[in-house]
C-alpha positions in Angstrom: 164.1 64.2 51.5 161.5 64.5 49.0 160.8 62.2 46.1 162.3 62.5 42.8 161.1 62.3 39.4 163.0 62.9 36.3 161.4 61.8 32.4 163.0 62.5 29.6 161.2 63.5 26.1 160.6 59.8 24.4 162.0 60.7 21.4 165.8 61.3 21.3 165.9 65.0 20.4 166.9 67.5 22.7 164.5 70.2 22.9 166.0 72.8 23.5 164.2 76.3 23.2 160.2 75.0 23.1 157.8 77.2 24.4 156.0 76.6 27.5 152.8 76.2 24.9 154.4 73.2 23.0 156.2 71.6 26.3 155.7 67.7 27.1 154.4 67.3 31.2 155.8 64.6 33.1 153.3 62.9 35.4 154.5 60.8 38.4 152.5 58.8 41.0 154.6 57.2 43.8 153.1 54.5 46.4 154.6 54.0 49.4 153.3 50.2 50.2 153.5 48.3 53.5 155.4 45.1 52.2 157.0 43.0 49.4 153.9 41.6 48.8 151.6 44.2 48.3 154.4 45.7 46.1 154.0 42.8 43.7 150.6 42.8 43.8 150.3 46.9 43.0 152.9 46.0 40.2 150.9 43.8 38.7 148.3 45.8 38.6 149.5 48.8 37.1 151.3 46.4 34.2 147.8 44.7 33.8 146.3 47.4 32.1 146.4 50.5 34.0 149.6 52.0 32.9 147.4 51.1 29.1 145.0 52.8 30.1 146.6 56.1 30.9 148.3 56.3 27.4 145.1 55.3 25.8 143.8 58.1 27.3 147.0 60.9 25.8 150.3 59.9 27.7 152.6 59.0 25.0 154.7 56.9 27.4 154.7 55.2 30.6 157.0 53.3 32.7 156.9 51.6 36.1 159.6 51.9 38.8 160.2 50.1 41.8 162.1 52.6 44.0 165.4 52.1 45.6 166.1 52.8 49.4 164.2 52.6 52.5 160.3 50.7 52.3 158.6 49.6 49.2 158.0 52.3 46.6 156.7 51.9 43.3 156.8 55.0 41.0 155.1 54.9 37.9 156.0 58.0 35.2 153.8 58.7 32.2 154.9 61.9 29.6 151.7 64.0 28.0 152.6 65.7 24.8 151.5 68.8 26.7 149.4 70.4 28.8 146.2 70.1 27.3 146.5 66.9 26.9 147.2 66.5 30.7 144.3 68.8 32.0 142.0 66.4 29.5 143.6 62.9 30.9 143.1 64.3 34.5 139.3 65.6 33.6 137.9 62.7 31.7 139.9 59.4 32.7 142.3 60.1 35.8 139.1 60.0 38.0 137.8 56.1 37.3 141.3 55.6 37.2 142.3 57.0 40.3 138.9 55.7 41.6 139.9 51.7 41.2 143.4 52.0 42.4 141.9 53.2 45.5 139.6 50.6 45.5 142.0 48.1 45.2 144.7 49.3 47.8 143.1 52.9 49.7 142.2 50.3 52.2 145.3 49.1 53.1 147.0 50.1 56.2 150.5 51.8 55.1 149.6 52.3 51.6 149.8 56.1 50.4 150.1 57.7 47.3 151.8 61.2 46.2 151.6 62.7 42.4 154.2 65.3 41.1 153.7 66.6 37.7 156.4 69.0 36.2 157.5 70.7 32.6 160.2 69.3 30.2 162.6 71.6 29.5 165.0 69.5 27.9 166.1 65.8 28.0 167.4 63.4 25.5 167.3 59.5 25.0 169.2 57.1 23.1 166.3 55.9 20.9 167.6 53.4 18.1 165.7 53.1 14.4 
């Protein structure tokens, strides 16, 4: 089966009705990883500053799941306020970004990584305040 992603809108609306101009993308890297150890240490590394670093460079959220089923999958999901925001995250910062993480685990046996980006249509969240 093939990996699934779903991010709500962080704000608690539903949004019901935006145009695709004004829509929030959803942003998803999942990494398959050889063991429980190399899980940890991929964790700790995205929570260290690189999951920072993509909303310092326009996500407006980001969280980091560690995947249930079969092997050791970490997906970590990031929302853009849109598009443009995206295309300039992937143009200006995705690429040192990208660049260490491959570093740092590419050359691990069993370690691959798969990105899925998608359009919110709608979502809501139970945001308190």
């Amino acid at each position: 089966g093939g990996l699934y992603c779903r991010s709500a809108g962080p704000r608690g609306e539903p949004r019901i009705g935006y145009s695709a101009m004004e829509a929030e993308v959803s942003y998803c890297v999942t990494a398959q990883l050889p063991n429980g150890e190399v899980r940890g240490q991929y964790e700790a590394w995205l929570l260290g500053g690189h999951v920072q670093a993509v909303v310092a460079g326009g996500a407006t959220s980001a969280e980091v799941v560690r995947m249930e089923g079969p092997g050791f999958r970490v997906q970590s999901r990031y929302i853009f306020p849109d598009a443009a925001a995206f295309d300039r995250y992937v143009a200006t910062v995705a690429p040192g970004l990208r660049a260490d993480g491959m570093q740092r685990f590419g050359g691990i046996a069993g370690v691959e990584f798969s990105r899925e980006t998608g359009t919110i249509v709608g979502g809501i969240s139970d945001v308190e305040g």
